[in-house]
N, C-alpha and C positions, 0 to 999 in steps of 0.2 A: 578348283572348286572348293576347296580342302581351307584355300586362303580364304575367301569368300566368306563360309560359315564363321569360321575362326573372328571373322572382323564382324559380320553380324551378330555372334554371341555377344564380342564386346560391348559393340555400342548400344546392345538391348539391355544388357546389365548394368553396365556404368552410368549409360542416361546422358552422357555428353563423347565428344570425339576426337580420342589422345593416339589412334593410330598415327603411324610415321610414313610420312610424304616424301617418295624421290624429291629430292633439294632441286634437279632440273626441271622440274618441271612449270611450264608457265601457265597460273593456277586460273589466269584470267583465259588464256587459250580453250583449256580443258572443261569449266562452267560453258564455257557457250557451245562448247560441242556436246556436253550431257544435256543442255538445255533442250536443244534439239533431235540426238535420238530419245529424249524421254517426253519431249512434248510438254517440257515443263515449264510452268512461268515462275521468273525470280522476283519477289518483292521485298522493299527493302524503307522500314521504317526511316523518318527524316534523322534520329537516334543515333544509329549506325555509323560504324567506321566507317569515311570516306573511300576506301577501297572497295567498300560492298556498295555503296551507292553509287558508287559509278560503271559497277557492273550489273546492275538489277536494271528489272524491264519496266518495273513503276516504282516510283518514291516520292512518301505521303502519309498520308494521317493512317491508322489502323483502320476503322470501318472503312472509309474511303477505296484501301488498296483489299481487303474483301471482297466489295462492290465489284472493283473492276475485275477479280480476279475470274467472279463469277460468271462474269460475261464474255470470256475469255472460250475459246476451244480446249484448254489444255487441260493436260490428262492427272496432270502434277503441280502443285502449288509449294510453293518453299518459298517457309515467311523468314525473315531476317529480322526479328523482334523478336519480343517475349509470347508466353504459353500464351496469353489469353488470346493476343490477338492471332495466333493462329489454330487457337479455339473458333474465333470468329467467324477465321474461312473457313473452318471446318462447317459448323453450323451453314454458310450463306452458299456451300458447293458440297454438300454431303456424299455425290458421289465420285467425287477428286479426291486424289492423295495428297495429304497435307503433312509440312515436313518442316520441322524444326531443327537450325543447326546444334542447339544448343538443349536437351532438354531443363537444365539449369538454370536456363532462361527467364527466371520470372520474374515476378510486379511486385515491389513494397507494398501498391494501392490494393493489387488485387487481393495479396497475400494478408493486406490485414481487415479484411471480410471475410471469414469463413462461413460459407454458406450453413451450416450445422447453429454456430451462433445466432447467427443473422434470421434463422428460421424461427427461432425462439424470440428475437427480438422483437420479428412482427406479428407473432401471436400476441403479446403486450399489446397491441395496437390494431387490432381485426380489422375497424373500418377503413383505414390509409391506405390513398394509394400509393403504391410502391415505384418511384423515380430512381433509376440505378443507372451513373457515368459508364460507358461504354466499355471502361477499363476498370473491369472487371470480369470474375471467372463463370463459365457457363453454366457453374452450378449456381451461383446469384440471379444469374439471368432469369433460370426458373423458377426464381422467388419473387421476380420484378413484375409490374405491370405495366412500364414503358420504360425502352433505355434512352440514352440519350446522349449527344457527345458536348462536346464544348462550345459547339459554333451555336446545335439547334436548344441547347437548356433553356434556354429564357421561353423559347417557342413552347416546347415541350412542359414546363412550367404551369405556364400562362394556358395549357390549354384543358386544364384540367379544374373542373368546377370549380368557382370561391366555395361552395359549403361543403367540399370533399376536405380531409388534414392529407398532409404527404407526409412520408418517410425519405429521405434523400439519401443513397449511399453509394458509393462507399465515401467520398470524397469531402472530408468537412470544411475543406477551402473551399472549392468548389460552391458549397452547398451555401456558404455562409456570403459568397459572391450574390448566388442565385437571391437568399433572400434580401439583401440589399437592393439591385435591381429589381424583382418583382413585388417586393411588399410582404409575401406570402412566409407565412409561420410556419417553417417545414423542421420535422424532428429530423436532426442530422448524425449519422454511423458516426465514429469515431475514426474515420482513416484518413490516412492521407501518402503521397508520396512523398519519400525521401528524398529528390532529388528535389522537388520545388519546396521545400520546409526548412532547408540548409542555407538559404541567399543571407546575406550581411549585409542587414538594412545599413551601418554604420559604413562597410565599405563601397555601397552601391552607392550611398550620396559624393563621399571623398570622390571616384569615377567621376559622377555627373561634374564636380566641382574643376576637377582636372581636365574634362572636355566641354567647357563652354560650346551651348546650344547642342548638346547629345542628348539624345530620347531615352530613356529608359521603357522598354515593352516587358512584359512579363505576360504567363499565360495564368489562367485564372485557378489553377491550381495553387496557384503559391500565397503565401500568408495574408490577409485583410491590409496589414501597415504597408505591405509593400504594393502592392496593388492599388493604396494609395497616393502613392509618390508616380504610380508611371504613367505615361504616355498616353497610352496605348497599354488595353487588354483582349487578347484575344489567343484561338487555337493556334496548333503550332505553323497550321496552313494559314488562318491569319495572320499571326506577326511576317513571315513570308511572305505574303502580298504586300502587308503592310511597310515592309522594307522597301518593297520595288515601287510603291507609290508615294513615299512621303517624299519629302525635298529637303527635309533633314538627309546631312550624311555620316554622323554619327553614332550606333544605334550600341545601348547596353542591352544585354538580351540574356534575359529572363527565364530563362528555360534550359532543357540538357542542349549542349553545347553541341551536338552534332548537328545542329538545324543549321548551324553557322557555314558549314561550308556547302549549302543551297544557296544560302542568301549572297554569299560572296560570288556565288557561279552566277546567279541573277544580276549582281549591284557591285560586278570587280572596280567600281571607283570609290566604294564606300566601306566605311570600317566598324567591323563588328567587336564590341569586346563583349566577353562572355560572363554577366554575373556574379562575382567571386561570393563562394558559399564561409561559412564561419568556421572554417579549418585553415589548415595549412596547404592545400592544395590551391595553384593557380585557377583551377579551371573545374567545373561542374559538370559530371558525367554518371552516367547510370551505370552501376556494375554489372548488371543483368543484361543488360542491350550488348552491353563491350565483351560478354561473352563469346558473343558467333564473332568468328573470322572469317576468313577468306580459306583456312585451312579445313576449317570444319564443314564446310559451305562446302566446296569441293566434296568430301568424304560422305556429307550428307548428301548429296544428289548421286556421288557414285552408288552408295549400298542403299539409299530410300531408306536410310531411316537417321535420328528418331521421327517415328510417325506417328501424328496426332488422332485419337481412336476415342470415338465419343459414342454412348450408346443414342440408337436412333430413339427414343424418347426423351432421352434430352434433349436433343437437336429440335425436334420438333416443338418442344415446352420452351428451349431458350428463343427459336428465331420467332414466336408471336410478340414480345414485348421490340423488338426489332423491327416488324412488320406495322409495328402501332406506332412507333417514332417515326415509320419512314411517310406514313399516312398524312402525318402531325405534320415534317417536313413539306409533303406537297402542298397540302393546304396553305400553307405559308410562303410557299412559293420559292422554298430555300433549295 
C-alpha cells in the first residue's frame, strides 16, 4: 500500500513516469491484462512508436479515435498521443477516465495558441467567425465557433456565410491551404507545427529524382512550396488510403513518420521513404508523441494516472463548436 502512494505521489508531481519496471516482465502480456481488469480502451495516435501501435485497440486520427472511444462501454480511456487529444476524449466521454502516458506530451501547434492570447486576439475582431483545427487546446475550443479537422476544413469553410470574415487558428499552413482552395480571405493565428514546417523542399526534390515515378504526399499542414510539388494532399487518414489505392509504389511521405509503419502493414510490397526535414537527422519525428513508451504505458494503466481533469464548464463550452463541425460534416455527407 505504502509502495502504491509512493508511486502515485510521484507520477502526480513529476507529471511523466520514471518508475523502475522488473526487466522480466513481458510489458505487452501485462497491458492487456490491465486492459481488462480496468475495462479500459488503449488508443493509439498513427504518431506512435510501433510497439504502441500494435498493442492499442484503435489506431487513427485524434478526433476519429475520440469518436470511437466514446462509443465504447469502457470505463477507462488511455490516449497514446499528446494533452490535447486526450483533452478531446475527455470533453467527447466526460464521464470516463482519461489517461495520458506522458503528461509532457504536448503539441508545438497547440502550444503556440495560447488561449489568454488568442482571446484578446479576437476581441480585435468581434464580428468573425472563429474556425479553430482540431489540434488544438480545450481552452481555444471555448473560444472557437466551429472546429474542424483536416479531411472536413474545406467543408467547414465553405459553410460559413460569404458576408461573415473568419479567423483561422491555430494553424497558418493549414489555413493558408484553406484559403487557396476556398477563395475565402480568412485572418490566419500565427502557429504552426514543428514537425511539418522542417521538410527540405531541396532534399524532397533530389528523393523524387532518385526514385523515378515516386509520389511525394504531404499533409496540409506543411509549407505552401511544398504542397506544391506533391501528389497528393490530404489527412494523415488520407494519405493512408491514399497509399492503399494509388498504383504508384513509391511513396515520399510528408508527415511524422510514424504513419509509415500503417502504410507498410497495409501496402508490404511498396516503399515508403519518409520526408527528410533541414537537419541532420534521417528521419521526421515528433518529440512529444515519442514521449509515451510501452514503459510508461504500462505504469500509467497500473496506477490511473497521469489523468486528464477538465472543469465541467469547459467540457461543456469546448464540445458545442465540436457539435457544429459534426452537424457541418453530416450535411455533407462526410
Amino acid at each position: 500500500m505504502q509502495e502504491l502512494t509512493i508511486a502515485k505521489e510521484k507520477l502526480t508531481k513529476a507529471g511523466y513516469l520514471d518508475l523502475e519496471i522488473d526487466p522480466t516482465l513481458d510489458l505487452y502480456e501485462e497491458i492487456e491484462k490491465l486492459k481488462k481488469e480496468k475495462n479500459a480502451i488503449l488508443l493509439a495516435h498513427y504518431y506512435q512508436e510501433s510497439e504502441i501501435q500494435d498493442i492499442a485497440d484503435y489506431i487513427g486520427d485524434s478526433l476519429g479515435l475520440s469518436q470511437k472511444a466514446a462509443s465504447t462501454e469502457a470505463d477507462m480511456i488511455v490516449f497514446a498521443g499528446v494533452h490535447f487529444m486526450a483533452e478531446t476524449a475527455k470533453i467527447l466521454s466526460p464521464s470516463k477516465k482519461v489517461l495520458l502516458p506522458d503528461l509532457n506530451a504536448g503539441c508545438s501547434l497547440a502550444d503556440s495558441c495560447p488561449p489568454h492570447l488568442f482571446k484578446k486576439f479576437k476581441e480585435k475582431h468581434p464580428d468573425h467567425v472563429v474556425i479553430s483545427y482540431i489540434n488544438c487546446t480545450a481552452g481555444l475550443k471555448t473560444l472557437t465557433d466551429i472546429v474542424c479537422t483536416s479531411t472536413n476544413a474545406e467543408h467547414v469553410v465553405n459553410s460559413v456565410p460569404k458576408d461573415k470574415e473568419i479567423i483561422f487558428a491555430p494553424d497558418k499552413n493549414l489555413g493558408a491551404y484553406l484559403i487557396k482552395k476556398t477563395g475565402r480571405d480568412m485572418i490566419l493565428w500565427n502557429g504552426a507545427c514543428m514537425v511539418h514546417e522542417i521538410f527540405a523542399m531541396e532534399k524532397i526534390v533530389k528523393l523524387m529524382e532518385r526514385h523515378p515515378g515516386s509520389q511525394f504526399i504531404a499533409h496540409p499542414e506543411c509549407e505552401a512550396k511544398l504542397l506544391d510539388i506533391a501528389d497528393y494532399i490530404g489527412s494523415t487518414s488520407g494519405l493512408l488510403r491514399y497509399t492503399q489505392e494509388s498504383d504508384a509504389t513509391t511513396f515520399i511521405v510528408g508527415t511524422e513518420a510514424g504513419i509509415i509503419h500503417q502504410m507498410e502493414k497495409y501496402s508490404p510490397n511498396k516503399t515508403f521513404i519518409p520526408a527528410p526535414p533541414n537537419n541532420t537527422c534521417a528521419c521526421n519525428e515528433c518529440p512529444h508523441m515519442r514521449l509515451n513508451t510501452l514503459e510508461k504505458l504500462y505504469l500509467c494503466m497500473k496506477y490511473e494516472l497521469p489523468e486528464i481533469i477538465l472543469d465541467e464548464a469547459i467540457i461543456a463550452r469546448a464540445k458545442l463548436p465540436i457539435d457544429r463541425m459534426m452537424e457541418i460534416s453530416k450535411k455533407a455527407g462526410l
